[in-house]
N, C-alpha and C positions, 0 to 999 in steps of 0.2 A: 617683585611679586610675580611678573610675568615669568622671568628664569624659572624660581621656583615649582611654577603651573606645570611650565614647560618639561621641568623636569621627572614631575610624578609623573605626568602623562607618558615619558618615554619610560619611567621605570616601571607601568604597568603593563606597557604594549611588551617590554619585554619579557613578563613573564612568561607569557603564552610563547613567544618565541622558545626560550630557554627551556622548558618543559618539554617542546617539539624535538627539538634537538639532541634532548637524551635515550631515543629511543629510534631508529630509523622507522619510518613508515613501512608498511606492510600489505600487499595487495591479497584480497581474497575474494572468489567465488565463491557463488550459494545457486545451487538451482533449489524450486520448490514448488509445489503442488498443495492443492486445498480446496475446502466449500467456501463458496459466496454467494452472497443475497444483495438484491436487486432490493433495495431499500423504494424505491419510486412505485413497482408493478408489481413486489410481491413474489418475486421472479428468484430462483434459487439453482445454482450451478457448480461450475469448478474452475480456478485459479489455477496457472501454471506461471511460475515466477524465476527469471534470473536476473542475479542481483552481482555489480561489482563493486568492491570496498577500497576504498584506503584509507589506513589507519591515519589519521595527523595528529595524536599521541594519547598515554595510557587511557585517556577515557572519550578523546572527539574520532572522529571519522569521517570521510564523505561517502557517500552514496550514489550509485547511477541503476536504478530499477526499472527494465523491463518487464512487463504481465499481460497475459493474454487470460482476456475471462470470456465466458460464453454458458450463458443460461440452458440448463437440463429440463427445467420443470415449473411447476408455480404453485406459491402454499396458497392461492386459494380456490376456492369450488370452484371448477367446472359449469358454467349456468345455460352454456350453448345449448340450443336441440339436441336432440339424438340424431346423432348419425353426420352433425355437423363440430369441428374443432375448433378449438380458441388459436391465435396465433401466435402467442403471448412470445417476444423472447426479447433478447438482448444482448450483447457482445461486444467488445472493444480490445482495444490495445492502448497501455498506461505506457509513457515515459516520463519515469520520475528521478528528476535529482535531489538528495535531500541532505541535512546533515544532521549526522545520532549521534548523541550522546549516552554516555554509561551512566545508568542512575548507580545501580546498583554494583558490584566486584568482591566476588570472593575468593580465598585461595583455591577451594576446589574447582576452580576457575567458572562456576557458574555466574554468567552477565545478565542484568536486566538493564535495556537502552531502551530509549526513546529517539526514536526519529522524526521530521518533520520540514516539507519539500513541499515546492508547486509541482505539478501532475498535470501533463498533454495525456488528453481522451483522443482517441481517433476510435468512433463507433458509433452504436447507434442503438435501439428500442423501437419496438412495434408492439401492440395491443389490441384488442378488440372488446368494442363498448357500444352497448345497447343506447343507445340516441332517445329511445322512445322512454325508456325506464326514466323515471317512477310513473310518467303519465298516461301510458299505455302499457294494455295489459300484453299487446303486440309485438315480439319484439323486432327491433331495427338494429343489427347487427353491422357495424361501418371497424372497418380493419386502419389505425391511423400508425402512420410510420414516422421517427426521426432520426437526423442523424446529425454527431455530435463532433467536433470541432474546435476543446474547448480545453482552457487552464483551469484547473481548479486545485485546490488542497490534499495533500493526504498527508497523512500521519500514522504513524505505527507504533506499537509497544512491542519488543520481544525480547526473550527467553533465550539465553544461549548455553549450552552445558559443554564439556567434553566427551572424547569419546576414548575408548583403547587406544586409537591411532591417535597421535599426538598433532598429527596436520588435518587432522580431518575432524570436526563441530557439529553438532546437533544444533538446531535450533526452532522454536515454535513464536510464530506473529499472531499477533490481529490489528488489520490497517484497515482503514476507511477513508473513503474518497470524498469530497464535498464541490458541490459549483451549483452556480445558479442560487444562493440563497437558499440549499438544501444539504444539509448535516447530519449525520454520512448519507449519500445516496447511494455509496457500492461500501459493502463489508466482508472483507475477507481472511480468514481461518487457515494460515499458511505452513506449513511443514516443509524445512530445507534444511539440505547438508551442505556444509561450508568448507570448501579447501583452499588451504592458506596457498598460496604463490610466491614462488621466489624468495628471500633470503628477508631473516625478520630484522 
């Protein structure tokens, strides 16, 4: 009985081996750019993203994502005095290693994958909040800062098409960040081109 055990277990682990094997791996680049939102402060900006791949076969791959975000603006009112501004902003730096999968594979070679990694935040968030609100009609305007230090989740779904150049990929994300018991707290809108490297 044990033989036996022993033996499906090696002839499943080898599947995945054997599948690997039939296709060398393949490295590729992606830089990318996009909007993001500060899911915590309401807080909305732009994404810049480099991404490196390697293929470990027709539908797995690993991932190593660099992203640098930094808030522009904030979807909500303005409730400061005149003449005085809010301070609202936010920014960080993501490293994320992940592993995608291809849901989806067409010949026209359009891909739909799924990715999904732990994510190093190095950043931080500031605000400013009325202390007095709702109890005074006063306000007390106090500016509170933090700065973040943390692993959290991200995941992504994205789009990948071809293009005229045959080494060269279109492709469109949306990935969101999660820690602290909050899902997604950064959401990002990403657009990147993808150039394949070195021999397939």
């Amino acid at each position: 009985m044990k033989t036996n055990l022993f033996l499906i277990l090696f002839f499943l682990a080898a599947i995945p081996i054997a599948s690997f094997g039939q296709e060398r791996p393949k490295l590729q680049y992606a830089a990318g750019f996009g909007p993001s939102f500060d899911n915590n402060i309401g807080l909305w900006g732009i994404n810049f993203s480099n991404e490196l791949n390697v293929r470990l076969g027709k539908r797995a791959s690993f991932n190593t994502n660099l992203t640098f975000y930094q808030s522009l603006g904030s979807t909500k009112e303005q409730t400061m005095p005149q003449g005085e501004y809010g301070n609202d902003q936010s920014s960080g730096i993501f490293l994320t290693p992940s592993f995608k999968y291809d849901i989806i594979q067409l010949e026209s070679g359009f891909k739909l994958a799924l990715a999904v990694g732990p994510s190093l935040q190095l950043g931080g968030d500031a605000y400013t909040l009325d202390i007095n609100y709702p109890t005074s009609d006063e306000p007390n305007y106090v500016y509170f800062g933090n700065k973040y230090q943390r692993i959290g989740l991200m995941t992504e779904l994205e789009a990948e098409w071809k293009t005229k150049n045959p080494n060269v990929k279109n492709a469109a994300s949306i990935s969101a960040f999660g820690a602290d018991k909050t899902f997604p707290w950064y959401v990002n809108l990403t657009y990147k081109v993808r150039f394949g490297l070195g021999k397939k």
